[in-house]
MILUMBA-993812 format. One record per atom (N, C-alpha, C, CB): x, y, z; residue in three letters; atom name. Coordinates in pm, whole numbers, plus 50000, padded with zeros to 5 digits. Last residue first. Glycine has a CB too. Example, Ala and Ser with C-alpha at 12.3 -4.5 7.8 and 13.67 -1.06 7.14 Angstrom:
# MILUMBA-993812
      xx      yy      zz   residu   atome
   51285   49775   50708      SER       N
   51367   49894   50714      SER      CA
   51290   50003   50787      SER       C
   51408   49940   50572      SER      CB
   51319   49431   50780      ALA       N
   51230   49550   50780      ALA      CA
   51320   49670   50780      ALA       C
   51131   49553   50905      ALA      CB
END
This chain:
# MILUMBA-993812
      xx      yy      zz   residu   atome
   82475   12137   53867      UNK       N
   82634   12164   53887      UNK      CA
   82647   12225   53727      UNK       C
   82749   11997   53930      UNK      CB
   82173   12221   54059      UNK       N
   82249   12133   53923      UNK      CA
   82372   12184   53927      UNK       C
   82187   12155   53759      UNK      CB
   82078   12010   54347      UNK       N
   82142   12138   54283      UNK      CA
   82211   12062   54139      UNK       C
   82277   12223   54405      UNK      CB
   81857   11849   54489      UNK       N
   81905   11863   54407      UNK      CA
   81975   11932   54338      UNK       C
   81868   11847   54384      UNK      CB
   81760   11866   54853      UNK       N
   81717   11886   54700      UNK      CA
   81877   11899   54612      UNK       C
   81605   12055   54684      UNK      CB
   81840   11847   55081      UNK       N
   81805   11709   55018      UNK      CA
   81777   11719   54850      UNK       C
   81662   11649   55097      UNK      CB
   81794   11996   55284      UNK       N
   81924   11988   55223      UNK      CA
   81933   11868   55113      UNK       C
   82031   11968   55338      UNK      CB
   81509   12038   55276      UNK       N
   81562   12129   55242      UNK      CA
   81704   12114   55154      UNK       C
   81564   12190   55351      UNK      CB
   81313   11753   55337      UNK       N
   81449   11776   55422      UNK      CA
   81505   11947   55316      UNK       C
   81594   11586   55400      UNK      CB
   81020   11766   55154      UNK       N
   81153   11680   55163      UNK      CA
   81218   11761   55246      UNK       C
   81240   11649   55027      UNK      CB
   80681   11769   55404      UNK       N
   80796   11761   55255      UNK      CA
   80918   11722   55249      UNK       C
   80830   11880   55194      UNK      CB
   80486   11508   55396      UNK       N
   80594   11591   55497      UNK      CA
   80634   11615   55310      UNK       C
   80737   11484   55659      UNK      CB
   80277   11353   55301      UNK       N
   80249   11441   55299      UNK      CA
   80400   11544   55351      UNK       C
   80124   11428   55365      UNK      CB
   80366   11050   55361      UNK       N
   80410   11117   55229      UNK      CA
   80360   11265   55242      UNK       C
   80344   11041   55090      UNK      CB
   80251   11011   55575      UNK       N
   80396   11070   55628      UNK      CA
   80428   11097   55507      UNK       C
   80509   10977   55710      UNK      CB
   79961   10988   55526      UNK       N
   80003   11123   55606      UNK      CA
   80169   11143   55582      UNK       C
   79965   11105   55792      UNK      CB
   80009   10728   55400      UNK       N
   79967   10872   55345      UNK      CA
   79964   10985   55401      UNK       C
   79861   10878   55308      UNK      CB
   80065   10586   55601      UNK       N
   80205   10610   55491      UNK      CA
   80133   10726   55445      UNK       C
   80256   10478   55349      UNK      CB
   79832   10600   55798      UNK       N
   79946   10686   55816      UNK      CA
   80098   10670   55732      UNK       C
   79968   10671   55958      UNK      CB
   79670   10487   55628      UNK       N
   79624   10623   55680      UNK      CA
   79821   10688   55716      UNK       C
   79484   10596   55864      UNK      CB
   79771   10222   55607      UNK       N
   79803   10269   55498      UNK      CA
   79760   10443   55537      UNK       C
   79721   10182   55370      UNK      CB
   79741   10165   55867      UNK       N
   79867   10163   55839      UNK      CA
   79859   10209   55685      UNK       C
   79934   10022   55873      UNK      CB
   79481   10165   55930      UNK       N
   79564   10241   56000      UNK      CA
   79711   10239   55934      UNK       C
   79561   10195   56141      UNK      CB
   79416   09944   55753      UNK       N
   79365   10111   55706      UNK      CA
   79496   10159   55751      UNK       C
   79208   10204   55797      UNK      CB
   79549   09715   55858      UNK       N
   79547   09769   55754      UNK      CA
   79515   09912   55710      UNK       C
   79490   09704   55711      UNK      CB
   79377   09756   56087      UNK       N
   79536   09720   56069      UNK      CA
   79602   09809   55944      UNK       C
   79556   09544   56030      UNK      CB
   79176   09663   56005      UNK       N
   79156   09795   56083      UNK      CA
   79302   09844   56077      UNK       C
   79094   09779   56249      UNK      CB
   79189   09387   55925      UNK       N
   79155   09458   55850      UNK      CA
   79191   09635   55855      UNK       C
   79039   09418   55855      UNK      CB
   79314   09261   56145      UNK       N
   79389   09283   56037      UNK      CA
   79316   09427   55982      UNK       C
   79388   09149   55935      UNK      CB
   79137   09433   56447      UNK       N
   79112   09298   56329      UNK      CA
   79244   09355   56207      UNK       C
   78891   09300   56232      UNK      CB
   79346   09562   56738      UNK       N
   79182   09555   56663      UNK      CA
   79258   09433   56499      UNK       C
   79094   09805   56591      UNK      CB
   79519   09696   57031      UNK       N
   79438   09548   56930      UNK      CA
   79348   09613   56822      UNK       C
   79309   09428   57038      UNK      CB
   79709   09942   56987      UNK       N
   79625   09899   57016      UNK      CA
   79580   09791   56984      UNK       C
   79575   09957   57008      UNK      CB
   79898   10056   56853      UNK       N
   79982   09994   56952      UNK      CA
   79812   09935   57001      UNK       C
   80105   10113   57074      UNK      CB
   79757   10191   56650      UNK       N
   79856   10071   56582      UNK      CA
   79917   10004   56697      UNK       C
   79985   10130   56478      UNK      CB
   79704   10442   56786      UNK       N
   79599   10310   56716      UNK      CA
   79666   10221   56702      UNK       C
   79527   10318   56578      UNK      CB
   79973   10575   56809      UNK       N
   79869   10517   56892      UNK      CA
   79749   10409   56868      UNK       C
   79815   10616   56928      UNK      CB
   80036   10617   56506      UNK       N
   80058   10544   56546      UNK      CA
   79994   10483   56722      UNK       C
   80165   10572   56509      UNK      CB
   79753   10773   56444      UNK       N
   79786   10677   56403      UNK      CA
   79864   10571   56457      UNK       C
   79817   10710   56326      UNK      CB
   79801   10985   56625      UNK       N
   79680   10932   56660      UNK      CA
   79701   10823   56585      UNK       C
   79553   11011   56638      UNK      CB
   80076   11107   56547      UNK       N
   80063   11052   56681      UNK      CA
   79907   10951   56670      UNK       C
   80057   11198   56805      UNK      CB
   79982   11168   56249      UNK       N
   80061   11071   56305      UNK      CA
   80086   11033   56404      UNK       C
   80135   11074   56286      UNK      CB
   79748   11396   56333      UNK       N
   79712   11271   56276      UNK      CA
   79847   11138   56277      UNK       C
   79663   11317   56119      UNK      CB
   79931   11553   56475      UNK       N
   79820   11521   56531      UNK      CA
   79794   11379   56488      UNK       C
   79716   11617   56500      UNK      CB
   80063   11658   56241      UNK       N
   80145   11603   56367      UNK      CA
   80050   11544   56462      UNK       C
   80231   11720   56446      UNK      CB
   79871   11759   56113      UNK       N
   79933   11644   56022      UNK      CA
   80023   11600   56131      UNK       C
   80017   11691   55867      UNK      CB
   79771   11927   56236      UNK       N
   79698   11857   56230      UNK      CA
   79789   11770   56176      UNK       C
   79588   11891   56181      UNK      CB
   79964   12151   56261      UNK       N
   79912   12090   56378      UNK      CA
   79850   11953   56337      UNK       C
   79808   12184   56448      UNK      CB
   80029   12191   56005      UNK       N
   80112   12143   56071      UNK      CA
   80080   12044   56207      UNK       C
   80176   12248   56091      UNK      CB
   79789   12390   55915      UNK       N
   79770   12222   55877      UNK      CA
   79904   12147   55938      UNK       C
   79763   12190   55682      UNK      CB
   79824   12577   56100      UNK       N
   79720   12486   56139      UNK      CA
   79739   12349   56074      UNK       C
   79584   12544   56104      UNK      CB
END
């Protein structure tokens, strides 16, 4: 479920963002959705192995 929703909330973000509205609104929307896309986790092949 929380997959659904966190793929939900970045489509609905960036949809807003192709829309008009005031800097201000701008603004949210665009800090709403860096905080959703920090939510993804990292790539699997991306972690760190110690040698």
């Amino acid at each position: 479920m929380e997959k659904f929703i966190h793929k939900e909330n970045l489509a609905l973000f960036k949809k807003r963002l192709a829309e008009p509205q005031t800097d201000a609104e701008r603004e949210v929307l665009l800090k709403l959705l860096a905080d959703e896309k920090a939510k993804e986790p990292l790539p699997k092949n991306n972690i760190l192995k110690p040698q």
